[in-house]
C-alpha positions in Angstrom: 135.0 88.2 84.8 132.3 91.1 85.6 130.1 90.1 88.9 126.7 90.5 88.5 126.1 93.5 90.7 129.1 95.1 88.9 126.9 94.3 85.2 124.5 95.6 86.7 126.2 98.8 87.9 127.7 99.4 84.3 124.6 99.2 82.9 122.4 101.4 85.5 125.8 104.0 84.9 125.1 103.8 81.1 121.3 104.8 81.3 121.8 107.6 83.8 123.6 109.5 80.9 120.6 108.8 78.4 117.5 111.4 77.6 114.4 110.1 79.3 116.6 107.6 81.5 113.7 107.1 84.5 111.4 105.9 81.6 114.1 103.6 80.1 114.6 102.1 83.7 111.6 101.8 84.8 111.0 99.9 81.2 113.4 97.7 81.9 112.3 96.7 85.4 109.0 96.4 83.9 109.3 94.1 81.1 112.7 92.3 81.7 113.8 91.6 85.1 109.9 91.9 86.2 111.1 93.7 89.4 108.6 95.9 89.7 105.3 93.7 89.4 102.7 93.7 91.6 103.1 90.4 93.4 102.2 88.7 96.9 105.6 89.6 98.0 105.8 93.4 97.1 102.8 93.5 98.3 103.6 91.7 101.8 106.8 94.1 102.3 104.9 97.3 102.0 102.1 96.0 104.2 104.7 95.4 106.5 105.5 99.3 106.4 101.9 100.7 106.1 101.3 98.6 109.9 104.2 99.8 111.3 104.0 103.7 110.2 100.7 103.0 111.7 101.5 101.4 114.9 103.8 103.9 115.5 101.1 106.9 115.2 99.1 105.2 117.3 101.5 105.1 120.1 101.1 109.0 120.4 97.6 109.7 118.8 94.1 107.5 119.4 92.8 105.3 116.0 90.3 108.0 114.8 92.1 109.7 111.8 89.1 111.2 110.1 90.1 114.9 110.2 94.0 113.6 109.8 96.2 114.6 106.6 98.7 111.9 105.6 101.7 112.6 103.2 103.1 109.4 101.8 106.8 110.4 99.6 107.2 107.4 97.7 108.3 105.9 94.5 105.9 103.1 94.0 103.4 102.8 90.7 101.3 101.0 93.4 99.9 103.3 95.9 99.8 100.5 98.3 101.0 102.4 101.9 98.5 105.5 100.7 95.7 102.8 100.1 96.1 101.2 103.5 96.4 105.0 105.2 92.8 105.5 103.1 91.3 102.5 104.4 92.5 103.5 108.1 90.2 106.6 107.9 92.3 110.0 107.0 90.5 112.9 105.2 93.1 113.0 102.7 95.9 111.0 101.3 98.6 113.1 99.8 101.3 110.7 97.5 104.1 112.5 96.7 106.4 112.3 93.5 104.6 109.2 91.8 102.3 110.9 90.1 104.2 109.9 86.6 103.9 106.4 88.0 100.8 106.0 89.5 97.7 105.7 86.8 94.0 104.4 86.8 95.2 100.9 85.9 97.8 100.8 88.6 95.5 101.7 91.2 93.1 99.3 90.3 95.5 96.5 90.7 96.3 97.3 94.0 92.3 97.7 94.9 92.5 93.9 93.7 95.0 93.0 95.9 93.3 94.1 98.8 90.4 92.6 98.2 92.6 89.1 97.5 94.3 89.5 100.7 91.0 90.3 102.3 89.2 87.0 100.8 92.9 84.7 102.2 92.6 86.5 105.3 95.4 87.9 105.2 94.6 91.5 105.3 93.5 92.0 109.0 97.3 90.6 110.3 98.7 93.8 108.5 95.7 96.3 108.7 93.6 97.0 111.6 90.4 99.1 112.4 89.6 98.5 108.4 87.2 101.9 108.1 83.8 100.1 106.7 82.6 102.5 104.3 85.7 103.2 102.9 86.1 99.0 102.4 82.6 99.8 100.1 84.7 102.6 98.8 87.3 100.4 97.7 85.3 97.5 96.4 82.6 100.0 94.3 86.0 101.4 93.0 86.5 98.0 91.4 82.8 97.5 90.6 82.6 100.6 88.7 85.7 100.9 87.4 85.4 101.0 83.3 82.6 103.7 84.2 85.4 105.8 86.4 88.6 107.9 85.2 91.5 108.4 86.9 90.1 112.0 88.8 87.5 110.5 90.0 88.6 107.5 91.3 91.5 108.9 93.2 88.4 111.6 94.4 86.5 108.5 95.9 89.5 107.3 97.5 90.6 110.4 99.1 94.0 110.3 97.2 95.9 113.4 96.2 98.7 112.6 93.5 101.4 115.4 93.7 104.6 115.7 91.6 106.1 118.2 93.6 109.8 118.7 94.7 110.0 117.2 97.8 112.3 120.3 99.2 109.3 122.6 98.6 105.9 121.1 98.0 104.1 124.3 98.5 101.8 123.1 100.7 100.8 125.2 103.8 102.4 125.2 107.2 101.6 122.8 109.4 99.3 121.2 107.2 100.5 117.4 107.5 99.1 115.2 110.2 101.2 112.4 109.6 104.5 112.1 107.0 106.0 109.0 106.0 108.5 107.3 103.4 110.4 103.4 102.7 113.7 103.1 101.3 113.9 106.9 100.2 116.1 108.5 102.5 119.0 106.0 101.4 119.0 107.2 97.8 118.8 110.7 98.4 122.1 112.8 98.8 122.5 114.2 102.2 122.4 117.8 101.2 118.8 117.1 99.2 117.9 115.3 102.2 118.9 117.9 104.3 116.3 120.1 102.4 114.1 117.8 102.2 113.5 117.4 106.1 113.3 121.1 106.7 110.1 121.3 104.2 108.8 118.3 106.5 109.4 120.3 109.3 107.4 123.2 107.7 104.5 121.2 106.5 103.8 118.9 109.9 101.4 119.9 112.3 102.3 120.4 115.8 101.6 117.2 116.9 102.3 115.1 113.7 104.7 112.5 113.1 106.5 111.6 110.6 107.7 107.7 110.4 111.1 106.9 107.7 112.0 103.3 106.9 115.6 103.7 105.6 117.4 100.3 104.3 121.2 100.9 104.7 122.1 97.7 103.2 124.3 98.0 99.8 121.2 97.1 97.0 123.3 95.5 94.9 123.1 92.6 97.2 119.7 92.1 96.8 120.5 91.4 93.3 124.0 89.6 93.7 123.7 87.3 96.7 127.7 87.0 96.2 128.4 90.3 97.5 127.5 91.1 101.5 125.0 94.4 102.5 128.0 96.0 103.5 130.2 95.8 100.3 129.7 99.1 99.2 131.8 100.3 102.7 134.8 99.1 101.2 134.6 102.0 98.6 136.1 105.5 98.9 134.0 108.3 98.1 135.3 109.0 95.1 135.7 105.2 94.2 132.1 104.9 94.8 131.3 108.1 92.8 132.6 106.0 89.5 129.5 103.1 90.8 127.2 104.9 91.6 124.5 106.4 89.3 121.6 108.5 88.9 118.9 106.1 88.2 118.8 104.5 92.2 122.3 106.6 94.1 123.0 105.2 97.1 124.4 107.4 99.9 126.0 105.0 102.2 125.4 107.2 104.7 125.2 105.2 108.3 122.4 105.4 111.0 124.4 107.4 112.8 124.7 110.2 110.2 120.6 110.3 109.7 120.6 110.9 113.8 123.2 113.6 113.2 121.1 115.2 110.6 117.7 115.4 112.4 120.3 116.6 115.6 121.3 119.7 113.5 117.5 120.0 112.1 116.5 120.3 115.8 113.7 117.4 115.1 113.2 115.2 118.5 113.3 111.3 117.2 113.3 107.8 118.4 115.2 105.4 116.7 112.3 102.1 116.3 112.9 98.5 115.0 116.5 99.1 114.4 118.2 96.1 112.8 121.6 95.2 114.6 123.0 93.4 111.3 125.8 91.1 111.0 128.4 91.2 112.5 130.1 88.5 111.0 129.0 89.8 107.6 130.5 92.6 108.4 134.1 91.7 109.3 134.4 90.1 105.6 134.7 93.2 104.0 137.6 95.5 104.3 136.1 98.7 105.5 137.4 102.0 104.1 139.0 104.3 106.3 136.4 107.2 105.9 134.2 104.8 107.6 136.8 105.0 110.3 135.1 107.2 112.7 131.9 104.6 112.9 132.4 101.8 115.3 131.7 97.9 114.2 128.1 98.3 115.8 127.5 101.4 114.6 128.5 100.2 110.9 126.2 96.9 110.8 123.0 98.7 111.2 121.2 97.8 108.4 117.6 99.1 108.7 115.2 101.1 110.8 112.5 103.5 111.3 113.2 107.3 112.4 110.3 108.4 113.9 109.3 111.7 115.3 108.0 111.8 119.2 
């Protein structure tokens, strides 16, 4: 009998060979498993993100980001990070690649939420130094919003949606203030990634920083609780090729490769709220021997931020 990541992996493998597949997935996470709905959760975990990007800046710069430029890659129909960034007080909030996603009626949910949080209380134990006339912004945003079209609300709020490739946004030289991401870098190939990184490179200003969150767990065990974060190292490569798919790859690649790759790409990091793992999670699964040259510790890591210092 099929496990349910393995149902699941058959049937993400089946779209990815299907016209229009990102639409049919994205349906499907929509209407049937409901993973992509805007609730207190989601919400939570990418508050989570938007303080720590944040905190991290301002380790290196001071808290007045009015003539900053931030660059949000991200996947999300709910421009929640590039929201907080907005209400934090940059000039402009670029959100990469979720243009097709992002729309009038997604960003006015996630106005809502704000102001929901805000009203709980909530909202100041994730976001700090709330810029007050961009709060009005926000909540005339709301107020006016059967009056307001998409342009112009995203003109209000500062926000720039781009659908650009990532490995060459055309966007001037040192341009970007402050780059960040959560759980891309983990479904990208290396050599995209590669590419990638070298057009952040480009892009940041001299003293920018750019902030990753990168989730090496195995995804499928957010979905099949039977199956450990580190089931997906028992695979070889070409194994793994026959799982994986197009729709959400997953590179397996290990914390130490990321280091490796900003090492050749000459960018200076620090390695910040690195996850250990388990251990004893981690000694259930038979490990492949390409994974061979990685060490138990070195294998268990199962999230962090790269950050740029």
């Amino acid at each position: 009998m099929l496990k349910k990541w393995q149902l699941k992996a058959i049937i993400q493998k089946g779209i990815s060979y299907l016209p229009y597949k990102t639409n049919i997935n994205f349906f499907i996470q929509k209407y049937i498993t409901k993973k992509i709905l805007l609730t207190d959760d989601f919400f939570e975990k990418r508050m989570i993100h938007a303080r720590d990007h944040l905190d991290f800046l301002k380790k290196n710069e001071n808290n007045h980001f009015e003539e900053k430029t931030a660059l949000e890659l991200s996947y999300d129909q709910y421009p929640i990070i590039s929201i907080a960034i907005f209400l934090s007080g940059f000039d402009i909030v670029i959100s990469l690649n979720n243009a097709n996603l992002v729309n009038k009626k997604t960003i006015v949910q996630t106005l809502k939420m704000f102001v929901e949080w805000s009203k709980k209380d909530k909202l100041e134990e994730y976001l700090e130094n709330i810029n007050d006339q961009r709060w009005e912004q926000l909540q005339e945003v709301i107020s006016l919003q059967k009056k307001l079209n998409e342009e112009q609300i995203c003109r209000i709020l500062r926000l720039k949606l781009m659908s650009q490739d990532a490995r060459n946004t055309k966007l001037p030289a040192q341009s970007i203030d402050f780059i960040i991401s959560n759980n891309i870098y983990e479904h990208t190939y290396p050599l995209v990634l590669k590419f990638i990184l070298k057009e952040f490179k480009r892009i940041l200003a001299p003293q920018g920083i750019m902030s990753h969150f990168v989730d090496l767990s195995d995804h499928f065990a957010h979905f099949d609780k039977n199956i450990t974060i580190y089931n997906f190292l028992k695979y070889s490569e070409k194994q793994w090729q026959k799982i994986d798919n197009s729709i959400q790859p997953q590179n397996r690649l290990r914390w130490k490769d990321y280091e490796k790759m900003y090492q050749d790409l000459e960018i200076i990091y620090t390695s910040e709220k690195l996850e250990k793992g388990d251990l004893k999670a981690l000694a259930t699964v038979s490990i492949h021997e390409m994974f061979n040259n990685f060490d138990m510790e070195e294998l268990a890591i199962s999230h962090g931020y790269l950050v740029t210092s």
